[in-house]
C-alpha positions as MATLAB code, in Angstrom:
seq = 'XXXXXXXXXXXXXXXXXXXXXXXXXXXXXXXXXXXXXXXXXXXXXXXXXXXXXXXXXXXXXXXXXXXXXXXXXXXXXXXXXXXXXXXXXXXXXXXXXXXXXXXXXXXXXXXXXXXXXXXXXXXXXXXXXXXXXXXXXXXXXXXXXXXXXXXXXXXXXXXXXXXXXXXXXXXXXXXXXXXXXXXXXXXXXXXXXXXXXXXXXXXXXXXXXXXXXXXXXXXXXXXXXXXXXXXXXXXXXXXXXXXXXXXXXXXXXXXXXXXXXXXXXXXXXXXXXXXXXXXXXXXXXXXXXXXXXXXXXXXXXXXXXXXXXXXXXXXXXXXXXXXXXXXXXXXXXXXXXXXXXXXXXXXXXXXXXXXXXXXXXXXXXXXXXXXXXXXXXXXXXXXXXXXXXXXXXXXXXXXXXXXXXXXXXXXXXXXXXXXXXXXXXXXXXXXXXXXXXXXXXXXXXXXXXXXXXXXXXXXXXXXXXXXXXXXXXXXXXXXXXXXXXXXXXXXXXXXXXXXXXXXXXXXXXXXXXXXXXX';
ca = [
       3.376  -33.105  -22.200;
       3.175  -31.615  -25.457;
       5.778  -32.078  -28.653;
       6.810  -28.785  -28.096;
       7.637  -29.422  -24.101;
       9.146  -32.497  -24.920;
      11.850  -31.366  -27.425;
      12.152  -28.467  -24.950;
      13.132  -30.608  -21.958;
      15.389  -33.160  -24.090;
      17.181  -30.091  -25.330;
      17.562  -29.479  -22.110;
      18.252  -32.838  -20.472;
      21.309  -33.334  -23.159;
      22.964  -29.522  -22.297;
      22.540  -30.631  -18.404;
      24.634  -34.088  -19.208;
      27.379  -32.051  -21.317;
      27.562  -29.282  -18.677;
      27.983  -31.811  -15.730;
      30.754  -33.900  -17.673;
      33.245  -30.922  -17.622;
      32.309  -29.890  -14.174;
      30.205  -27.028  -14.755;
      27.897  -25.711  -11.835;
      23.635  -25.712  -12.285;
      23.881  -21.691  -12.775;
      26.396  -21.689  -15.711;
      24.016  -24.989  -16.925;
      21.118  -22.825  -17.080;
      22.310  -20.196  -18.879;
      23.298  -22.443  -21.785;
      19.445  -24.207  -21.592;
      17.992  -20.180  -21.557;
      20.235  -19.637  -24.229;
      19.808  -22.383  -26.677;
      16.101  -22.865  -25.561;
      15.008  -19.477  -25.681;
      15.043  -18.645  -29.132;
      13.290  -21.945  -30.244;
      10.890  -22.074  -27.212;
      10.599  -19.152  -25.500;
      12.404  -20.929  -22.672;
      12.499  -18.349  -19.393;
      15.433  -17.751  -17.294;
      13.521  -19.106  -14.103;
      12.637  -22.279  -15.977;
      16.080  -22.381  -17.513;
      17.280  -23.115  -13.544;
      14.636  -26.174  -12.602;
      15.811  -27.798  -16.108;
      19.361  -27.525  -15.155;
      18.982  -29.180  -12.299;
      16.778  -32.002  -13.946;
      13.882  -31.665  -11.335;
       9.800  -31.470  -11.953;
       7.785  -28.690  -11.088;
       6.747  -30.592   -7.778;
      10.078  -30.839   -6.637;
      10.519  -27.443   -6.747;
       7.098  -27.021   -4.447;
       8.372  -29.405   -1.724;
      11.714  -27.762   -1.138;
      10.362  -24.382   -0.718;
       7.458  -25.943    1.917;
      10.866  -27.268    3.757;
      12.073  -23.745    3.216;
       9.308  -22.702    5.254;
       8.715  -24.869    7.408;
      12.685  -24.586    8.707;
      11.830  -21.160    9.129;
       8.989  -21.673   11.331;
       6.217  -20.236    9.296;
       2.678  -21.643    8.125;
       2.653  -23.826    4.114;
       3.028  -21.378    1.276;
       0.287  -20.791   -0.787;
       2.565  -21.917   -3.503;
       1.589  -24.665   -6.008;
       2.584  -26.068   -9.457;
      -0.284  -24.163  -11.275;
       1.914  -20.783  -10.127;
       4.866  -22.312  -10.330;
       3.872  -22.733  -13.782;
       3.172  -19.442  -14.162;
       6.312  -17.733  -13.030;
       8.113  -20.406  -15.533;
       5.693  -18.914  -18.568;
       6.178  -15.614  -17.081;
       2.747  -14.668  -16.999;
       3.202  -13.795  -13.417;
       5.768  -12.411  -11.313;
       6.853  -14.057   -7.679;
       5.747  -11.521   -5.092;
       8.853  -10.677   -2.565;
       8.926  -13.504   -0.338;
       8.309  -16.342   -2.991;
      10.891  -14.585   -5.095;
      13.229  -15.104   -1.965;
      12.775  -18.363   -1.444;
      12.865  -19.541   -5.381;
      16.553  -17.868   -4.758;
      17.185  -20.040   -2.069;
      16.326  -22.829   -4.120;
      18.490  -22.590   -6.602;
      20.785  -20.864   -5.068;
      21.024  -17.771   -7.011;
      20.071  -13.775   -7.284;
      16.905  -12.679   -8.353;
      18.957  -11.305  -11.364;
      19.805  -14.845  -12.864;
      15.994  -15.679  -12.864;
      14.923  -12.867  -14.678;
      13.994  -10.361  -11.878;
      15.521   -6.975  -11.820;
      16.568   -5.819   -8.352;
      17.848   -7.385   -5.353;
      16.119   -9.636   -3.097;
      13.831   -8.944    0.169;
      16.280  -10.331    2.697;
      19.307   -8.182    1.719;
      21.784  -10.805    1.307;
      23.547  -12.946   -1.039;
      22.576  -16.411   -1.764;
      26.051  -18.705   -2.209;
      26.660  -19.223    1.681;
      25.081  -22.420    3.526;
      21.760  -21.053    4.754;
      21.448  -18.492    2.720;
      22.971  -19.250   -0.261;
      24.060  -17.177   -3.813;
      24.211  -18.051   -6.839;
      27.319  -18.812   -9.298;
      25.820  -16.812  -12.093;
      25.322  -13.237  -11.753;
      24.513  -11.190  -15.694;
      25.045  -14.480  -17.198;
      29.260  -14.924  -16.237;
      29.948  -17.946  -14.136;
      31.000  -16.322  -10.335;
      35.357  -16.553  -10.461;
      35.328  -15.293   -6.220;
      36.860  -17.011   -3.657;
      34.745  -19.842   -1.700;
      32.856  -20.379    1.284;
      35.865  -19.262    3.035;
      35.172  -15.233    1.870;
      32.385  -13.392    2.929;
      30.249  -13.256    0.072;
      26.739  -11.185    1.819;
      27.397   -7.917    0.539;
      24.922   -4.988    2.446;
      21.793   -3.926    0.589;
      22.336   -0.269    1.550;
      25.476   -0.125   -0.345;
      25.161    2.663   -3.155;
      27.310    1.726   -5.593;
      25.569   -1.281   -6.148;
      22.601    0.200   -7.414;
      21.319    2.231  -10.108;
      18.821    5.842   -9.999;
      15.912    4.651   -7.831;
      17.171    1.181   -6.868;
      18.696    1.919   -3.360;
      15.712    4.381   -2.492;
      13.403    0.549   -3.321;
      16.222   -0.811   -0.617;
      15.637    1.494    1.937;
      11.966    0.268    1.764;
      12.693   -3.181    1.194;
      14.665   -3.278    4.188;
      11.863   -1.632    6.185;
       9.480   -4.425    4.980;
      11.617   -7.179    5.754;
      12.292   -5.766    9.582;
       8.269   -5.217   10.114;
       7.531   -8.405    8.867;
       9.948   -9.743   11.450;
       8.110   -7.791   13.930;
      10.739   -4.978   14.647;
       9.399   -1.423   15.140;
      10.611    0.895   12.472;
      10.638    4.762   13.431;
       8.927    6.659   10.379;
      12.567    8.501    9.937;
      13.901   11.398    7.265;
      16.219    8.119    5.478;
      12.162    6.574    4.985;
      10.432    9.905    3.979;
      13.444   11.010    1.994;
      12.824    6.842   -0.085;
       8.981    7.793   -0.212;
       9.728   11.053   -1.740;
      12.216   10.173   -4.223;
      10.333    7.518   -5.451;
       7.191    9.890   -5.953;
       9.373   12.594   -7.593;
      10.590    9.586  -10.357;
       7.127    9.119  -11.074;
       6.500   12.559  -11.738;
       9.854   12.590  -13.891;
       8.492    9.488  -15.971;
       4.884   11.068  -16.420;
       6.230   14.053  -18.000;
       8.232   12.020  -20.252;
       7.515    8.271  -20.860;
       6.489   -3.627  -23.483;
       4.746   -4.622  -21.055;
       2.279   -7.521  -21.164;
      -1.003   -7.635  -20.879;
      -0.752  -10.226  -17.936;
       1.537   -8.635  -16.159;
      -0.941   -5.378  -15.927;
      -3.711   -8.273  -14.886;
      -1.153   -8.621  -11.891;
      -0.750   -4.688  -10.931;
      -4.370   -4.120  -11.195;
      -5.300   -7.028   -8.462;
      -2.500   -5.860   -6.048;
      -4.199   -2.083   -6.606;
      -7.279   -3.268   -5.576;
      -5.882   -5.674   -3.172;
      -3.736   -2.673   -1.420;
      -6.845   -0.635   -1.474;
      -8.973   -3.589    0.853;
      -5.903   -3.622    3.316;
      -6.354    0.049    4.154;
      -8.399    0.029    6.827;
      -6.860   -2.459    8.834;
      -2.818   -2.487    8.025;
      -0.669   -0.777    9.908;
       0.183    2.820    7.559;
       3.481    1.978    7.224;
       4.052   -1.755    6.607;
       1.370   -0.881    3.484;
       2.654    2.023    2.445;
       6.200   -0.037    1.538;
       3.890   -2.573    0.061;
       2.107    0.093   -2.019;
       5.138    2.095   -3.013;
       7.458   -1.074   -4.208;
       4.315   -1.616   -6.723;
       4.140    1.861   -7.499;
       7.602    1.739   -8.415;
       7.707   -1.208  -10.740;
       4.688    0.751  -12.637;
       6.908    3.363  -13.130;
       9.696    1.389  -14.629;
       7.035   -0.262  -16.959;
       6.247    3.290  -18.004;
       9.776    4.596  -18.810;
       9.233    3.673  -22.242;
       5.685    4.608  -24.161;
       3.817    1.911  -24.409;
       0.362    1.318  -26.849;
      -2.292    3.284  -26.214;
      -4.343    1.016  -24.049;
      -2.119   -0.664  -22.183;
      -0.298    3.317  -21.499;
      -4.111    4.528  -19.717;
      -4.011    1.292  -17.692;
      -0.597    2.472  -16.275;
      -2.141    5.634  -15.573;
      -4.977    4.717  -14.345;
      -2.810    2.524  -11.693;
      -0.311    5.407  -11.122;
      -2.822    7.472  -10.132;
      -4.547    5.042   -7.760;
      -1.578    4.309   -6.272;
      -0.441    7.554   -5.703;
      -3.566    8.630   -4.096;
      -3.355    5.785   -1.661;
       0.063    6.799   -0.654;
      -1.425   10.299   -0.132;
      -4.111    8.602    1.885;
      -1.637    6.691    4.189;
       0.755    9.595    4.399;
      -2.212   11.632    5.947;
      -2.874    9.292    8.323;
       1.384    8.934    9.229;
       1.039   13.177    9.918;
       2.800   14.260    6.550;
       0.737   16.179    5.031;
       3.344   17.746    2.882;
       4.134   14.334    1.203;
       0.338   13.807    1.256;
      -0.224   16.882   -0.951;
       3.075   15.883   -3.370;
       1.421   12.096   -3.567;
      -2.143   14.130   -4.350;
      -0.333   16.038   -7.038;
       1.186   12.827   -8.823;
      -1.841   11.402   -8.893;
      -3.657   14.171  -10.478;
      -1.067   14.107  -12.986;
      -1.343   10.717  -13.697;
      -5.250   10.944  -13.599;
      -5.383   13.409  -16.131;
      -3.899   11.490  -18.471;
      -6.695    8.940  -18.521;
      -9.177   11.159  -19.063;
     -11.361    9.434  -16.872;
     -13.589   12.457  -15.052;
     -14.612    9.671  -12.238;
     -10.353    9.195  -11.212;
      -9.656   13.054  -11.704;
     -12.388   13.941   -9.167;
     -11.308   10.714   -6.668;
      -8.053   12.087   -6.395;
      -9.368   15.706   -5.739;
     -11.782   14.525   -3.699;
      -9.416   12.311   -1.201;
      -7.017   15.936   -1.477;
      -9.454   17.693    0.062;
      -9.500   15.609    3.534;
      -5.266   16.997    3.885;
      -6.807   20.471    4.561;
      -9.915   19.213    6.351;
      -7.804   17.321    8.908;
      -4.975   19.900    9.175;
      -7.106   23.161    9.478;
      -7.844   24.690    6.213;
     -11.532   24.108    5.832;
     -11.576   26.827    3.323;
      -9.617   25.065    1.109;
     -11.013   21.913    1.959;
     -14.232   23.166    0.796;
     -12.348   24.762   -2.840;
     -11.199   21.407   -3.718;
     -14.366   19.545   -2.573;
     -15.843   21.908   -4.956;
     -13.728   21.485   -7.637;
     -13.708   17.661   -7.064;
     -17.965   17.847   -7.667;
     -17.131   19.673  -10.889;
     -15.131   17.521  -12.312;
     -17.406   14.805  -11.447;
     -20.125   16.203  -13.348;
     -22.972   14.157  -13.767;
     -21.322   10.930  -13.908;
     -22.547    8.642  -11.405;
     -19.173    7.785   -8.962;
     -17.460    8.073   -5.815;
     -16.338   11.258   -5.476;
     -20.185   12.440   -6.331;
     -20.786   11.468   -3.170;
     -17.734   12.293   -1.155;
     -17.474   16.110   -2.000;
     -20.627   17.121   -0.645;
     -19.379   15.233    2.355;
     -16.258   17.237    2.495;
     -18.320   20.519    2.206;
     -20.275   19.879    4.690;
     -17.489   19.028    7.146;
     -15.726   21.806    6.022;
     -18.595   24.010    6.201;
     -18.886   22.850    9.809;
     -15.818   23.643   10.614;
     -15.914   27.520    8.938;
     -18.716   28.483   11.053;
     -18.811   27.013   14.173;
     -21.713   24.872   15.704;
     -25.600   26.060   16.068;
     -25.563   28.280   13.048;
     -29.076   27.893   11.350;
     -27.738   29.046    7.584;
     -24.771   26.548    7.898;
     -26.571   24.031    9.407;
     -28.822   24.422    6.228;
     -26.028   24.224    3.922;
     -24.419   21.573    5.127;
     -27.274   19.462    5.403;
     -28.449   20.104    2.078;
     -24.585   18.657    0.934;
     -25.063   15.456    2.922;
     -28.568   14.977    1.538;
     -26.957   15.359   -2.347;
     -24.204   12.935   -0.694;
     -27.255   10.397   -0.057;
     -28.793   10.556   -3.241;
     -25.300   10.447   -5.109;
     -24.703    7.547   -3.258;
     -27.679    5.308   -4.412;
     -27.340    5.983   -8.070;
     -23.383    4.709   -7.537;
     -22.564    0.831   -8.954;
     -22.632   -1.732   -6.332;
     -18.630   -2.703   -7.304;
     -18.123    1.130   -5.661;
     -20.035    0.646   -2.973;
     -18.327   -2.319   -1.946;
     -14.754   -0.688   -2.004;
     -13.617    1.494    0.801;
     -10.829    3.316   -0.867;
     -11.259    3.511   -4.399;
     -14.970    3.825   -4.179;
     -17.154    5.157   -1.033;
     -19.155    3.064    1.364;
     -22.472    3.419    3.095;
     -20.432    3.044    6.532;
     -18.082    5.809    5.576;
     -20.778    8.004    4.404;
     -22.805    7.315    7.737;
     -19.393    8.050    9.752;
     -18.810   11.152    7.750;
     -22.269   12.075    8.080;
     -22.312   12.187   11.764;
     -18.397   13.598   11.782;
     -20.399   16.764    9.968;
     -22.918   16.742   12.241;
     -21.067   16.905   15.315;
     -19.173   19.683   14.605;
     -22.387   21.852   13.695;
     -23.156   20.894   16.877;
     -26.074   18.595   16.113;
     -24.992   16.013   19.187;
     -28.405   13.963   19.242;
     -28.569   12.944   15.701;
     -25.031   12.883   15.078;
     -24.904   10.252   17.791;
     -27.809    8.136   16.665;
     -25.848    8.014   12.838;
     -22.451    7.311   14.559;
     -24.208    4.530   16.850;
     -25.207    3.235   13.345;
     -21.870    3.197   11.768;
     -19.814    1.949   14.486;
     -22.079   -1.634   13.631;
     -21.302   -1.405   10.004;
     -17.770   -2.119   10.383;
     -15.607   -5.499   10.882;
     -13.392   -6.176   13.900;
     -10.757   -6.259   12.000;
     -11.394   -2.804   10.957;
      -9.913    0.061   13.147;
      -9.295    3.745   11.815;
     -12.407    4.331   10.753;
     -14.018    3.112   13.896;
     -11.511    4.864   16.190;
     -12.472    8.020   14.776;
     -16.055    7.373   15.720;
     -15.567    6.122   19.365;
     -13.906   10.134   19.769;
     -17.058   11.951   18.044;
     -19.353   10.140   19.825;
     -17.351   11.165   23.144;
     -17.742   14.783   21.894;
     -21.602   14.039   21.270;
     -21.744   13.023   24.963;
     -19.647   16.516   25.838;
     -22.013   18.666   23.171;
     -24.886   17.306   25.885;
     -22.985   18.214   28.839;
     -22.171   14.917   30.401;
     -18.373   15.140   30.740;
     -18.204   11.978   32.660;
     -19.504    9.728   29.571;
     -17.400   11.751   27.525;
     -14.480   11.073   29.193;
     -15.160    7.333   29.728;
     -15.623    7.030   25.814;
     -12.291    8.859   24.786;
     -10.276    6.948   27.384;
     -11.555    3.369   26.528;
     -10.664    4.453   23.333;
      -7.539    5.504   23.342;
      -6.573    2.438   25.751;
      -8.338    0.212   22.894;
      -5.288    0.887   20.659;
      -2.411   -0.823   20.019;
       0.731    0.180   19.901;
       0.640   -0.181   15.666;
      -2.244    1.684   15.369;
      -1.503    5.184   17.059;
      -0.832    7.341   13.836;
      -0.541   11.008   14.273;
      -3.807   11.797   12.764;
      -5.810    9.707   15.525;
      -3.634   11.130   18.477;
      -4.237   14.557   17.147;
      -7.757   13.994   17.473;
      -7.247   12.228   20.967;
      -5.336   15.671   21.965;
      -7.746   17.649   20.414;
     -10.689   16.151   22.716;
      -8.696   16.679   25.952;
      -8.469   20.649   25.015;
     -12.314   20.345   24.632;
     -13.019   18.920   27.545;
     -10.548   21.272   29.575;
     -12.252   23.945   27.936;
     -15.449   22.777   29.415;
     -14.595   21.559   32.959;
     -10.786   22.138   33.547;
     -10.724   21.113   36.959;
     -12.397   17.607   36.301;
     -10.833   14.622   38.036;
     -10.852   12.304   35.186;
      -9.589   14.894   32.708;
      -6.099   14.785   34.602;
      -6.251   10.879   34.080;
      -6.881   11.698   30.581;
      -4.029   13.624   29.892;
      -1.444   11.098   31.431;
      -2.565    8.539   29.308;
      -1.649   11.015   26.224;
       1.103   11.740   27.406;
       2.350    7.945   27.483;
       1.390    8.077   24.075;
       3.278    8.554   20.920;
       2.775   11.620   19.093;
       4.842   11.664   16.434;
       7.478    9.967   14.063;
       4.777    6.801   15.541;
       6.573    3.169   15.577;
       4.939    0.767   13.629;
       5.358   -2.785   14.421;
       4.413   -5.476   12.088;
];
């Protein structure tokens, strides 16, 4: 222990002994340490509350394992290096840890230092779920244990501008990580909007460390690997909670650099909330999340985020039957690209080509042409792109996402041979842990087998398929495409005795506002 810890903690060990001899309780104790300590050593608020109650860092540790362990999940990931951190306040506690830190000592997320209320929704003074005695620094004058003291998270007057809209979501989380299905309802959408529409407000208009933007940019990235196999709603609450804490930290200007790393993360963000709300069947919200991000994009600067964002706009058309304009932001997307080498060099040409596909109609020799010339400047885009955005399935493009798109293009110009050899190849670049993507697949190469004329194989594909899904991964955009392969087959060979088969199975499947389950 240094000089400087030591006089900290004997400051601290002599304001715990004078609280305790006139009866005062840990919370008012660790206000006096925060403010006596504080201006001489930069004592936090969260650290303030393990010195007034005289314990080590490790103590700390081993009462939130029992926390854990009473409430029958695996060991935390917790340790005293983090610990540590949150204490320094180089790092925030995510959610849950913040949760049980509360627990702990037995007080609100607001008496640690932590704006907003806590994951679970209650109060933390009862036995089991206890609150604290401290709330804006005033020792707690209620009645006892006797009085209810849980107050409900959804109450409005308890909150402030975009507080209860974080709630609603909040409250979502905490019910899909206890493995309730949640019905994608107007209360959620209305949350998702608002919270979108405040970071439009704060873009228009608008200290925060250097660390703490460490912290945003590694749960960006981090949100961006769960894509492909999360559930679209349990992320998207994940996704928009960050994007919401970026927008406080951007209320006020901040310097320069640190103000383009905001940005930079608002706009990634917002795109992957575009992405997810595409795949949930909004593609209003989709287009609104698009437009934030473009906003936020442009002022980076950065050509290579401007043209992602257009780019992964383009694919709200594509999938909900505007090709034209599909193909006008694809376009515009390359443009702004230029010659710099990135993802969205690569996934324009991809979009034209689908969307070029879809224009025309199969077995057209000029679009065949065209599009095929698009994928081939997709192909050599893609091998003068970094490795780092290679490797990254949302921000950046991968080769198994430009093979599936390839053969998505193919198929509908009607080229069912090769389209199936590329799909065939794509379907063994993914993980099993990986499911949209593949999904999508499994129904193009049924419609390669139907392109050939063998209905049966067809058939056999799309229903394996659709049986292959669980009941957290039937998004509207996948049983759109499940629907829209039972029209083609009935189009073909409408009296077919699996087709009817088919159809049932649809039918006992959810179409829209889909339940997600944890």
């Amino acid at each position: 222990m240094s000089g400087r810890q030591h006089r900290e903690t004997e400051l601290a060990r002599q304001l715990r002994a004078k609280g305790l001899a006139v009866g005062q309780g840990s919370a008012h104790i660790a206000e006096m340490i925060y403010e006596k300590c504080n201006p001489q050593f930069g004592t936090t608020r969260i650290k303030g509350h393990r010195l007034a109650h005289g314990v080590a860092l490790a103590d700390v540790i081993e009462q939130i394992r029992a926390l854990f362990e009473r409430d029958g999940k695996s060991a935390p990931g917790i340790g005293e290096t983090l610990l540590s951190a949150y204490e320094s306040g180089l790092k925030r506690p995510g959610p849950e840890y913040l949760h049980y830190l509360c627990t702990a000592y037995r007080v609100e997320p607001v008496s640690l230092g932590y704006d907003g209320p806590c994951i679970c929704g209650h109060g933390h003074k009862m036995p089991g779920v206890v609150r604290g005695d401290l709330q804006d620094g005033k020792p707690d004058t209620s009645p006892g244990p006797g009085e209810l003291l849980i107050q409900s998270i959804s109450n409005a007057s308890s909150v402030v501008g975009g507080e209860e809209d974080e709630n609603v979501l909040r409250r979502t989380l905490l019910q899909l990580l206890a493995g309730s299905g949640i019905a994608l309802d107007g209360q959620v959408l209305g949350s998702v909007e608002s919270i979108r529409r405040r970071m439009d407000d704060t873009l228009v208009s608008a200290t925060v460390s250097a660390a703490m933007l460490d912290q945003w940019e590694e749960a960006t990235i981090g949100f961006g690997r769960q894509y492909m196999n999360t559930p679209p709603l349990r992320l998207l609450c994940d996704v928009l909670l960050e994007f919401s804490a970026v927008r406080k930290a951007m209320e006020r200007r901040q310097p320069v650099d640190l103000q383009e790393r905001l940005c930079r993360m608002a706009a990634q963000l917002s795109g992957l909330s575009g992405m997810i709300m595409i795949n949930l069947g909004d593609h209003r919200l989709a287009r609104s999340f698009f437009r934030t991000g473009r906003t936020a994009a442009d002022e980076t600067g950065d050509r290579a985020l401007r043209a992602w964002v257009t780019a992964r706009e383009a694919l709200v058309p594509l999938y909900y039957g505007d090709p034209r304009e599909a193909l006008n932001l694809a376009k515009k997307s390359r443009d702004m690209a230029g010659q710099t080498p990135c993802a969205a060099q690569a996934m324009a040409p991809v979009v034209e080509a689908r969307a070029l596909a879809m224009m025309s109609g199969s077995g057209k020799k000029d679009v065949v042409d065209q599009a095929k010339r698009a994928l081939s400047r997709a192909r050599a885009a893609f091998s003068q792109m970094t490795a780092v955005d290679q490797d990254d399935s949302t921000f950046g493009y991968t080769e198994r996402q430009l093979y599936f798109h390839q053969g998505d293009a193919l198929v509908k110009l009607g080229q069912a041979m090769e389209a199936d050899l590329i799909l065939e190849q794509a379907l063994t670049k993914y993980g099993p842990a990986d499911w949209l993507d593949p999904t999508f697949i499994k129904f193009d190469r049924a419609q390669c087998k139907l392109l050939e004329g063998d209905v049966d194989e067809a058939l056999a594909i799309a229903r394996a398929t659709l049986d292959g899904l669980g009941d957290n991964c039937r998004p509207g955009i996948l049983m759109q495409r499940a629907h829209e392969m039972a029209r083609e087959v009935e189009a073909k060979a409408p009296n077919h005795a699996g087709l009817k088969l088919f159809q049932e199975a649809l039918r006992a499947s959810p179409t829209e506002d889909p339940v997600i389950g944890a």
